[in-house]
C-alpha positions in Angstrom: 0.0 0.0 0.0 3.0 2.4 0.9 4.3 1.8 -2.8 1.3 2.4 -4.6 1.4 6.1 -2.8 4.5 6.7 -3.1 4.0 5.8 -6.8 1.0 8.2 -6.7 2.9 11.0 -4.8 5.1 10.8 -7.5 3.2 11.0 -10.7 1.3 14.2 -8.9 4.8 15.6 -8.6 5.9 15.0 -12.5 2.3 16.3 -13.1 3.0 19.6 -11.0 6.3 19.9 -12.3 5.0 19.7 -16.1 2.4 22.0 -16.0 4.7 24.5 -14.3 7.2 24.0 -17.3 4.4 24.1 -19.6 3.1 27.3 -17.7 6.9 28.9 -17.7 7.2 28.0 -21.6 3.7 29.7 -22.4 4.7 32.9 -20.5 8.1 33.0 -22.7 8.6 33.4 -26.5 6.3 33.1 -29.0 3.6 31.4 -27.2 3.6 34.2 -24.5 3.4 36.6 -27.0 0.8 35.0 -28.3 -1.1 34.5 -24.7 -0.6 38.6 -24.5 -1.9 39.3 -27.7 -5.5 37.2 -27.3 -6.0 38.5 -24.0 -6.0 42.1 -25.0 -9.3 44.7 -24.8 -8.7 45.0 -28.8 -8.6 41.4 -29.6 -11.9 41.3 -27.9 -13.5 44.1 -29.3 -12.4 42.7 -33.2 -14.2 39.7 -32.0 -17.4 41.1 -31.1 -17.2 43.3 -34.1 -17.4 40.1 -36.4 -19.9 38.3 -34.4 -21.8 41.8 -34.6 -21.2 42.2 -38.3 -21.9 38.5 -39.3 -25.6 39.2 -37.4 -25.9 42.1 -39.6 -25.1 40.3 -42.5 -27.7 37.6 -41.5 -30.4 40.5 -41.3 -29.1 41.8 -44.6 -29.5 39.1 -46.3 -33.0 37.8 -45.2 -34.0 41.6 -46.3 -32.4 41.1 -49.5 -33.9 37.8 -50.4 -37.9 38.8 -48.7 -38.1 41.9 -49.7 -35.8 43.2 -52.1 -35.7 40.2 -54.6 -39.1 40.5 -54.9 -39.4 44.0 -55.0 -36.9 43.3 -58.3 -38.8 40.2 -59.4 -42.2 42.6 -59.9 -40.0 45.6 -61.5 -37.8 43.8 -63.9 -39.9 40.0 -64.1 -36.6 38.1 -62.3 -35.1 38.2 -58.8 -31.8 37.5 -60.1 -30.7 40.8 -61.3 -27.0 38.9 -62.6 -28.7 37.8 -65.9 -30.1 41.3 -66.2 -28.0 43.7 -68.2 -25.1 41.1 -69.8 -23.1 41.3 -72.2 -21.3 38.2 -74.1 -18.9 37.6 -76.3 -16.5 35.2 -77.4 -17.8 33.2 -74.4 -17.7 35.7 -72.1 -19.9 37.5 -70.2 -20.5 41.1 -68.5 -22.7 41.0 -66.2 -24.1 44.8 -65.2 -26.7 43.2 -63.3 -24.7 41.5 -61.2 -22.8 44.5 -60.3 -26.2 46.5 -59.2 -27.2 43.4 -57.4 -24.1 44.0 -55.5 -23.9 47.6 -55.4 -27.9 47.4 -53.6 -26.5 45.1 -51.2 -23.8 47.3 -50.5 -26.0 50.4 -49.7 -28.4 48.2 -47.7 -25.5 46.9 -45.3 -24.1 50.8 -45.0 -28.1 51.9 -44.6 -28.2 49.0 -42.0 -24.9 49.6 -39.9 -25.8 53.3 -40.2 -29.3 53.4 -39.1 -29.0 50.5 -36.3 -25.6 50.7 -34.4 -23.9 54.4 -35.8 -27.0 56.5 -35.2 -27.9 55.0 -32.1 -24.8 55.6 -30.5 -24.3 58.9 -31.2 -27.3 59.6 -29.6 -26.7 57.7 -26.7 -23.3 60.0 -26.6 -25.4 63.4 -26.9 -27.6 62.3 -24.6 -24.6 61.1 -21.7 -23.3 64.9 -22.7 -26.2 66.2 -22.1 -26.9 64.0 -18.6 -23.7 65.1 -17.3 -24.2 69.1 -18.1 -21.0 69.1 -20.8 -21.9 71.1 -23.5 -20.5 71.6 -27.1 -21.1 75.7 -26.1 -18.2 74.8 -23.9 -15.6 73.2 -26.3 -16.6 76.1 -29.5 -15.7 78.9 -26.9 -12.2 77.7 -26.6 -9.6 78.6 -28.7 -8.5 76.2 -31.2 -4.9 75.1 -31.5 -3.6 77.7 -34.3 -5.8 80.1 -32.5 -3.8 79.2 -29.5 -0.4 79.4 -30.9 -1.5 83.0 -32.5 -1.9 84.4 -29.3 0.8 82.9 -27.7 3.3 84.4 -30.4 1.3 87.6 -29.5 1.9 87.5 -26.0 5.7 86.9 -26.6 6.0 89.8 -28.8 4.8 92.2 -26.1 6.6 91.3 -23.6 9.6 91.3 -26.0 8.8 94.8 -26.8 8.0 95.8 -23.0 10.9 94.5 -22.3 12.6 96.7 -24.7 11.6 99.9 -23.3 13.5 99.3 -20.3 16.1 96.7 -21.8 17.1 96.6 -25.1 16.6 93.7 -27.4 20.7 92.3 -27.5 22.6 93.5 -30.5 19.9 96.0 -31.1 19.0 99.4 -29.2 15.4 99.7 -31.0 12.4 97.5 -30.0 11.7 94.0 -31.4 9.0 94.0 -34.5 8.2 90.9 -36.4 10.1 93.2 -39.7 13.2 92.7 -37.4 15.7 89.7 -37.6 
């Protein structure tokens, strides 16, 4: 009985002592590097931006084929807009229908990710502005920063030129003026 825990004892020691190597190697190299670069904010937010954008897409695409197709189907007498509009010759074929197909798509996705998720959160930002009493009003009446630098450049040249009247500007007896070099 004494063996058999000794023998146990020991294989939970080589199992400790692997998973700290395994642990130490993970933490070095490539593989740490690797740990680092999942576990950051901005690998997370990528990955709820594609689970976000392939939900869109699913919603996209059930408007395209319910609504829009059919909306085509009555205008034009076929849902498939790629045999609309071709061109062929010599065995191949230009497809103009196919490119509007995709070009409606496109404007329905940029409609979609405008209208549900951009637009929406601005508001939700004026709105947090306008909860916590910080108002644009605010941010217009300060300067901006060529504004700044103008009247920093200002402020230098009349002290340079107060200056000037009581001590004169070195190498020169007259007071400084922008003409001056």
């Amino acid at each position: 009985m004494a063996s058999s825990s000794n023998s146990a004892h020991r294989m939970t020691d080589r199992a400790l002592n692997a998973s700290h190597q395994l642990s130490a190697l993970t933490d070095k190299g490539p593989l740490g590097g690797f740990k680092k670069f999942i576990s950051r904010g901005s690998m997370v937010d990528m990955a709820v931006g594609v689970v976000m954008g392939s939900a869109v897409t699913a919603v996209v695409t059930s408007i395209v084929k319910s609504f829009i197709s059919p909306l085509i189907a009555m205008i034009f007498g076929k849902a498939d807009m790629s045999k609309l509009l071709t061109i062929s010759y010599n065995n191949a074929t230009i497809s103009f229908g196919a490119i509007i197909g995709e070009l409606i798509n496109f404007l329905i996705i940029a409609a979609a990710v405008y209208f549900c998720i951009i637009l929406p959160i601005n508001k939700l930002r004026d709105m947090t502005r306008a909860a916590s009493g910080v108002e644009e009003e605010d941010s217009a009446a300060e300067p901006s920063p060529e504004e700044q630098t103008v009247i920093l450049l200002q402020e230098i040249r009349d002290q340079l030129n107060n200056g000037a009247s009581g001590n004169s500007v070195p190498g020169n007896s007259a007071p400084f003026t922008p003409s001056q070099h």
